[in-house]
N, C-alpha and C positions, 0 to 999 in steps of 0.2 A: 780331615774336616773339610764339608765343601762350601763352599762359602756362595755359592751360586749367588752372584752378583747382579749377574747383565741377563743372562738367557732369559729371568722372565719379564723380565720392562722390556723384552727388545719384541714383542708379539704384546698388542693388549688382549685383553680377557674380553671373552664375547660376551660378559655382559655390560659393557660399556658399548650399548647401542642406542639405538632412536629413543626405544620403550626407556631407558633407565636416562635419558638425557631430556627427554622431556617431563619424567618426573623431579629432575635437578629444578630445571626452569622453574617449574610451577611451584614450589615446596614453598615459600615464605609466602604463594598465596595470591601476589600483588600480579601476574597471569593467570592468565586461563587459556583453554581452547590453544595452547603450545603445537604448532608443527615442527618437526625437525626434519629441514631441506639436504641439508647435509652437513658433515662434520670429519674432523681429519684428530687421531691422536698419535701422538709419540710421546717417547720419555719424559720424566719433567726434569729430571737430574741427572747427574752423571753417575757411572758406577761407583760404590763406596758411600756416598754420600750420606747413607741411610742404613742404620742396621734393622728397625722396628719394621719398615714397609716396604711396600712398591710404588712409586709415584708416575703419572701421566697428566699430561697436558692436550686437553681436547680445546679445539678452535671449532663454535658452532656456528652456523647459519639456522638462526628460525623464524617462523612468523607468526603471526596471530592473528585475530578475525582484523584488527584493528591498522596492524604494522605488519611489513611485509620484508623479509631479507636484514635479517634485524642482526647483528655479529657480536658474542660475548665469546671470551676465550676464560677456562677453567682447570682447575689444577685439584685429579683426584689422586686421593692416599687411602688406602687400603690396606689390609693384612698382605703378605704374602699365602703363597699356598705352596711352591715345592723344597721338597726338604733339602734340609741343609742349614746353615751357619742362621739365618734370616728368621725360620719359621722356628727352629729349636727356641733362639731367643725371644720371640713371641711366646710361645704355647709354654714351655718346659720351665715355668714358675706360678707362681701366686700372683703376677702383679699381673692389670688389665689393660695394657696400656692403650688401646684404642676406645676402651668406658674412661679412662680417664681425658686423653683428648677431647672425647666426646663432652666430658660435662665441662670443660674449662671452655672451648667456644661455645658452647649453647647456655651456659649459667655464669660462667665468672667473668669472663676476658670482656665482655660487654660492658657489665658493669664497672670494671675497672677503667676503661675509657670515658666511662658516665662520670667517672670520681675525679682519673684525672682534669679533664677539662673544666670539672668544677673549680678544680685547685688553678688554670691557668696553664694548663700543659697538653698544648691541642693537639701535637703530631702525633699522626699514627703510632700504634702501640703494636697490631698485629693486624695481618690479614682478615676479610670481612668473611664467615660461615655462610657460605649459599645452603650447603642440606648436609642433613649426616643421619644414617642410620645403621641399628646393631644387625638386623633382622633381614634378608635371610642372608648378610654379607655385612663387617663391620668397616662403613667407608665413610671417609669424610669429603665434602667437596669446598672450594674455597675460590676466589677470586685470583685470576693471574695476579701475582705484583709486577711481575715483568710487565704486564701493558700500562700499570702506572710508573714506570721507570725505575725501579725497585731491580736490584740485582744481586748475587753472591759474589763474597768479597774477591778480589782481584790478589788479594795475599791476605797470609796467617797471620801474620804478625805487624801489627796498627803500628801508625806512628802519634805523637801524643794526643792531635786531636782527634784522629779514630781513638783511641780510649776514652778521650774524654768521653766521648757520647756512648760506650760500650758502656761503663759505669753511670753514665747517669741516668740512660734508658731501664738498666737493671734494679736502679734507684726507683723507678717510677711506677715501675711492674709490683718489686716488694710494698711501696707504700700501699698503692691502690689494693692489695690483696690482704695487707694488715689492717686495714681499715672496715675492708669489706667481713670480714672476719668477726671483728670486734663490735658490728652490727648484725651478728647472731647468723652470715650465712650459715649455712648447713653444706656438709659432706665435707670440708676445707681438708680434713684430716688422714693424705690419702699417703700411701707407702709406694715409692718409686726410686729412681737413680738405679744404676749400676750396680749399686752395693748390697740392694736387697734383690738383686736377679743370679743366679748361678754364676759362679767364676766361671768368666768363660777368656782370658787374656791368650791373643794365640802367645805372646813370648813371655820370657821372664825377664821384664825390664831392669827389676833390679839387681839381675845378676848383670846384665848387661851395660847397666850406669857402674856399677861396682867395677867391670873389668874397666872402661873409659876413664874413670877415676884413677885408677892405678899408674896411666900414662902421666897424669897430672904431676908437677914435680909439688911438693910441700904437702900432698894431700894425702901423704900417707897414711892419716891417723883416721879421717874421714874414709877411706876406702876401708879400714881394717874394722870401723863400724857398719859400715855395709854390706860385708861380709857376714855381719849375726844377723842379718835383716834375710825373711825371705820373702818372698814376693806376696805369700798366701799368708803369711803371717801382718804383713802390712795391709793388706785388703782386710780379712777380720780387723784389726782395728779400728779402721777408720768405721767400716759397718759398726763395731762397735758406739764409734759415738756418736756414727749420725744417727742411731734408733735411741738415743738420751736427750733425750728434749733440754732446748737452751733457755738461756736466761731471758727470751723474747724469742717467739716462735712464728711462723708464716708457711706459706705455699710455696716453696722456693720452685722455679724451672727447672730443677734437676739432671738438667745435661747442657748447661749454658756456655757454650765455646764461641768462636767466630763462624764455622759454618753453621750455626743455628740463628745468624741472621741475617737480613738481608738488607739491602743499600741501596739510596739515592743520592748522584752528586748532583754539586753545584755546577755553572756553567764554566767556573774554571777547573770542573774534577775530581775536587775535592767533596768527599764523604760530609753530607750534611745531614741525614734522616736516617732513622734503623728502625726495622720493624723486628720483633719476636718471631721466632717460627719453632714447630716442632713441640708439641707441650704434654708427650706421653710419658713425660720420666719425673712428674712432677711429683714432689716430697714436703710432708709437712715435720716441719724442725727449726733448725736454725738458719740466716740467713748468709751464716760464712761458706755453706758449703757452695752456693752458688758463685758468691764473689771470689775462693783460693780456685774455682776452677774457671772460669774468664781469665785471671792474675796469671794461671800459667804462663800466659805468652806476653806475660810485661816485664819488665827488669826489677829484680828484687829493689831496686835503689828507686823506680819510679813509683812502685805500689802505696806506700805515705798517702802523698797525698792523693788519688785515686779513691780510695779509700774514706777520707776527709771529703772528698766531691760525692764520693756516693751516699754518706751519710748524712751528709746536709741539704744533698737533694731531697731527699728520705723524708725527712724531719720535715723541711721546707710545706713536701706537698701534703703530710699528715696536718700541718697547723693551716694552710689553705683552703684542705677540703673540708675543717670542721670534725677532725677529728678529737672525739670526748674522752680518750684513755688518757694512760701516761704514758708520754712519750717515752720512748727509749732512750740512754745517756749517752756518749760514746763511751765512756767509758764503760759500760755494759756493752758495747759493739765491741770493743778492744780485747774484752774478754772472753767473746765468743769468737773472734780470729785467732787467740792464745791457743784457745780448747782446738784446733780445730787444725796447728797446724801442722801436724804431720800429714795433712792431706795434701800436704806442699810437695812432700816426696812422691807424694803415688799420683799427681799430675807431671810431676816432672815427668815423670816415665810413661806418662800415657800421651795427656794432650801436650806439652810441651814439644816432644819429641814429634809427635804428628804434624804438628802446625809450624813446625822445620824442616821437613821435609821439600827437595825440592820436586815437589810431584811434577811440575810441568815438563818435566825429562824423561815423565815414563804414564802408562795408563794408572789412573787410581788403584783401581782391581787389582795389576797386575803387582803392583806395589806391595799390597796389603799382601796378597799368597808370597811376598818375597821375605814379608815378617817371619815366617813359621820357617827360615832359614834360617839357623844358629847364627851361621860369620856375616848373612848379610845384614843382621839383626847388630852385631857387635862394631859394625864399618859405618850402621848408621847413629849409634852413640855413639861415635868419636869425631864425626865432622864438626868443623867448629865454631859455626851456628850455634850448635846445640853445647854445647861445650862453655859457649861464654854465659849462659843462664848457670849452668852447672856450678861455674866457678864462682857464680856470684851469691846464689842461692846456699849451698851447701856449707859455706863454715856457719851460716846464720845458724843453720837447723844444729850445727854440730853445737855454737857456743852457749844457742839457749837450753840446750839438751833434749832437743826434741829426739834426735838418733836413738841416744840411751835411753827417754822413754818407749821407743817401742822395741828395742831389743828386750826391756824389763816388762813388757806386757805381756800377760798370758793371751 
């Protein structure tokens, strides 16, 4: 499989030139008569970063009849175009994920900042849409957050007041879209995530949490139900239930981890602001699937109350904005985190295990083609980082039965 990461962000594409950067400029209108003096792009992310696109960062100079030498920096995403790992996962399903980015910055994501601030919840929620078109290239363009201080996080794994705000942000996005909803948008009801795109996992995590488990002393009984588990057998499930509409339904993000946000600190450092990024994996269903996959990278014993902050946020800004439904109970949230958690096992072995890694010791890319190595695949389940979620997480699943339910699933 080639996973062609880097070779094409490392050259941009010739049509990111004068002609298509002075049609950027002009597109919401408020220019005219756009020169473009000159301009510089490179990469916007690092390799790995991104499985759906290519990303670039152009820094313009332009003017107008008006203003002369005038400097905006921007940040375009686009399809990929050479084959391999990137464009298979683009093209080779049903789902569209660059019409779905498309309508969430130009129909929903606005008005979701419209809702929150009505409720009292003014910080940024997401990047601003400079332009986006399908025709004759599906690209979106968006404002640097790096020139408003905005940055990718600095590590995987939050300490409690990074989660705080990871959950409350994710609180603010659900309300504003259940709301938005429940006021008759249109199109809300889109199919995305992982789980309705082709299996594509390069490893078998679960054989490989199965052997690290085995080293574990007491956890013999837990390893010998992992062993009925197979990797393809737990992906259908959980596809399973995420295509079963829940007891209160939304537009969930669909691929919500910590590299799908990005950060401002304080003057002492510390993480005070998150903005949303990346919105092509977006799924209409339940909203535990978003929250067991952020939770990956928190301690089963800290997820409680986490959980209690993101639904009270929730609630909080639905009764703020004026919203006329009924509310949701926790106790119907409780219910849809029950249904849902054997998705606990299949983050374990995807983002958990990523978001431990210590990539700063090696290139992203070259990391990722180290996955589709059986032993280096088995040395990285057994560091013990990853090991201390392992241990805390897995008798839960073993005592509530979540194991035997899917070894009993068809």
């Amino acid at each position: 499989m080639d996973l062609n990461f880097v070779d094409e962000e490392q050259v941009p594409p010739e049509w990111i030139n004068t002609d298509f950067l002075k049609e950027v400029i002009e597109f919401n209108g408020e220019l005219k008569n756009v020169s473009i003096d000159e301009y510089e792009t490179a990469p916007a992310v690092g390799p790995s970063d991104h499985f759906a696109s290519i990303m670039f960062r152009t820094k313009i100079t332009y003017s107008t009849d008006e203003k002369k030498g005038e400097k905006c920096s921007v940040i375009i995403k686009a399809m990929p175009t050479v084959p391999g790992m990137k464009l298979d996962f683009v093209t080779k399903n049903d789902l569209d994920y660059f019409g779905t980015e498309i309508f969430m910055y130009s129909k929903v994501l606005g008005r979701c900042e419209e809702i929150l601030k009505n409720a009292g919840y003014t910080d940024k929620l997401v990047a601003k849409i400079l332009y986006y078109s399908e025709e004759p290239r599906k690209v979106l363009v968006f404002e640097d957050l790096k020139e408003l201080g905005y940055a990718m996080p600095t590590r995987m794994l939050p300490n409690d007041e990074e989660a705080k705000i990871f959950f409350s942000k994710l609180a603010q996005y659900h309300a504003a879209v259940f709301k938005l909803e429940s006021e008759g948008h249109e199109n809300m009801k889109r199919r995305g995530t992982m789980f309705n795109a082709p299996y594509m996992m390069p490893f078998d995590g679960i054989s490989a949490l199965c052997e690290a488990v085995r080293t574990i002393p007491g956890y013999e009984t837990i390893a010998e139900k992992l062993s009925q588990i197979s990797q393809m057998k737990l992906f259908e499930k959980c596809k399973q239930t995420l295509n079963i509409p829940g007891s209160y339904n939304l537009l969930s993000h669909g691929d919500f981890h910590v590299r799908n946000m990005m950060f401002k600190n304080n003057k002492e450092g510390a993480v005070e602001q998150a903005v949303l990024v990346d919105f092509q994996m977006c799924n209409w269903g339940s909203p535990a699937y978003d929250l067991i996959d952020i939770a990956a990278v928190i301690p089963y014993s800290k997820r409680e109350k986490l959980y209690k902050l993101y639904f009270d946020t929730f609630t909080d800004i639905l009764v703020k904005s004026g919203f006329e439904g009924t509310l949701p109970t926790y106790e119907l949230f409780q219910k849809e985190m029950k249904r849902y958690q054997h998705f606990d096992l299949q983050f374990l072995c995807i983002s958990t295990i990523a978001m431990t890694l210590d990539t700063a010791k090696a290139d992203p890319a070259e990391m990722m083609k180290l996955m589709f190595n059986k032993e280096i695949v088995l040395q990285v389940f057994k560091q013990p980082k990853y090991l201390a979620f392992v241990k805390e997480l897995l008798p839960v699943l073993l005592e509530e039965g979540v194991l035997d339910e899917i070894i009993q699933s068809n």
